[in-house]
C-alpha positions in Angstrom: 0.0 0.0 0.0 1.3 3.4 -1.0 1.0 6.1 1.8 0.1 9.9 0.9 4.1 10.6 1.0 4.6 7.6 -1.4 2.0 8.8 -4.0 3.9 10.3 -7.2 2.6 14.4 -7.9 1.5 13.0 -11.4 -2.0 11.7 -11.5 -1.4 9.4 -14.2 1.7 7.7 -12.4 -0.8 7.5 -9.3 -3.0 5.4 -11.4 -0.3 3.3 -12.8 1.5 2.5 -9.2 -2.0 2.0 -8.0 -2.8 -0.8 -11.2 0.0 -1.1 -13.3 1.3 -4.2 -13.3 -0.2 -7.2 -15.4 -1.7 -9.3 -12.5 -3.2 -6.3 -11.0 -5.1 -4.8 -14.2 -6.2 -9.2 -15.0 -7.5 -9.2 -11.9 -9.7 -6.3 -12.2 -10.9 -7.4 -15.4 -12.3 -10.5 -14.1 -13.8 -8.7 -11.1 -15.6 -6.6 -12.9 -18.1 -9.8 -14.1 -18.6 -10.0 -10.4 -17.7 -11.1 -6.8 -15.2 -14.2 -7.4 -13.1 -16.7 -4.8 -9.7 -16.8 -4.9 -9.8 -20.5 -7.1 -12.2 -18.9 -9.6 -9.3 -15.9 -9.9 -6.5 -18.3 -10.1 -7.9 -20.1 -12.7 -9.1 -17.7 -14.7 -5.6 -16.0 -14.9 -3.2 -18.0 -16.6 0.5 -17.9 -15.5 0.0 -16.3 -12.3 1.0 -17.9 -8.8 -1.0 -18.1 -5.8 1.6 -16.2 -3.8 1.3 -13.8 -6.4 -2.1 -13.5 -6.9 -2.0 -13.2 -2.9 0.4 -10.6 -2.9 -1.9 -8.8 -5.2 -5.0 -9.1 -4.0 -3.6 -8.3 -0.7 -2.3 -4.7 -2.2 -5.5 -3.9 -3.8 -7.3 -4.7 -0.5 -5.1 -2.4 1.2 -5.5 0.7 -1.5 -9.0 0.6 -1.6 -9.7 -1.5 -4.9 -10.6 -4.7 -3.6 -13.2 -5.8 -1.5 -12.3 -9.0 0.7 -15.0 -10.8 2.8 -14.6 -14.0 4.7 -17.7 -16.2 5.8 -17.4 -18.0 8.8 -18.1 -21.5 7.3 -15.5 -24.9 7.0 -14.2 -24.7 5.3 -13.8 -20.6 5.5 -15.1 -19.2 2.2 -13.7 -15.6 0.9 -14.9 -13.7 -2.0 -13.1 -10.7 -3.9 -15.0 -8.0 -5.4 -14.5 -4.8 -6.6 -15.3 -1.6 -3.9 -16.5 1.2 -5.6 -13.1 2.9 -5.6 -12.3 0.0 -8.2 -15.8 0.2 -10.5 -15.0 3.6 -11.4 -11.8 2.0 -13.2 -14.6 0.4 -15.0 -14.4 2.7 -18.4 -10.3 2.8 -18.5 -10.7 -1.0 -18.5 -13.1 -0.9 -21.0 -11.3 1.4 -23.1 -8.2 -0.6 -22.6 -10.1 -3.1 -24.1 -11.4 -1.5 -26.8 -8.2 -0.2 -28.3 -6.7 -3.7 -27.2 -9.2 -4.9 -29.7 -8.0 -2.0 -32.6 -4.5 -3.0 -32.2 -5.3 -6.8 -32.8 -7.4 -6.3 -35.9 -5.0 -4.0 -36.9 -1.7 -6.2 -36.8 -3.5 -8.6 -38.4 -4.6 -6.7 -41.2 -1.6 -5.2 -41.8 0.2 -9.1 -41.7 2.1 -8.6 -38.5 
């Protein structure tokens, strides 16, 4: 978790020590279908670790992104989804996506 004295002047560099790794931005886009559990995210995210999805998950708990909720059951069941902080990230996703998409098509048309 970044305190106030960590967090850079630039707004855009906020955003990208805040998100801006691969694992972190992955595992927004699958929380933004819903709440998951932590096997659901593992699964869904190819190549990642559970100590790193841990890690993670943890770190987005701690800034705010992340909502974390544990049911007293047996055996315990936790769910992630996103707090409202991390919905409003919601249209950079999506426009991530979307020129994601663009840069696809175009590499492909273009024989790259």
């Amino acid at each position: 978790m970044l305190g106030k004295e960590d967090l850079p002047v630039c707004p855009v560099a906020t955003t990208v020590g805040l998100i801006g790794n691969k694992w972190k931005l992955l595992i927004m886009r699958n929380l933004l279908t819903g709440t998951q559990r932590f096997g659901e995210l593992n699964k869904s995210i190819p190549g990642v670790s559970q100590k790193v999805l841990t890690e993670n998950l943890r770190s987005m708990e701690a800034d705010g992104i992340v909502i974390r909720t544990v049911y007293p059951e047996v055996p315990p069941r936790v769910e992630y989804k996103l707090s409202e902080l991390g919905e409003s990230m919601r249209p950079i996703l999506f426009a991530m996506e979307s020129w994601g998409v663009v840069y696809l098509e175009t590499m492909k048309k273009d024989g790259f």
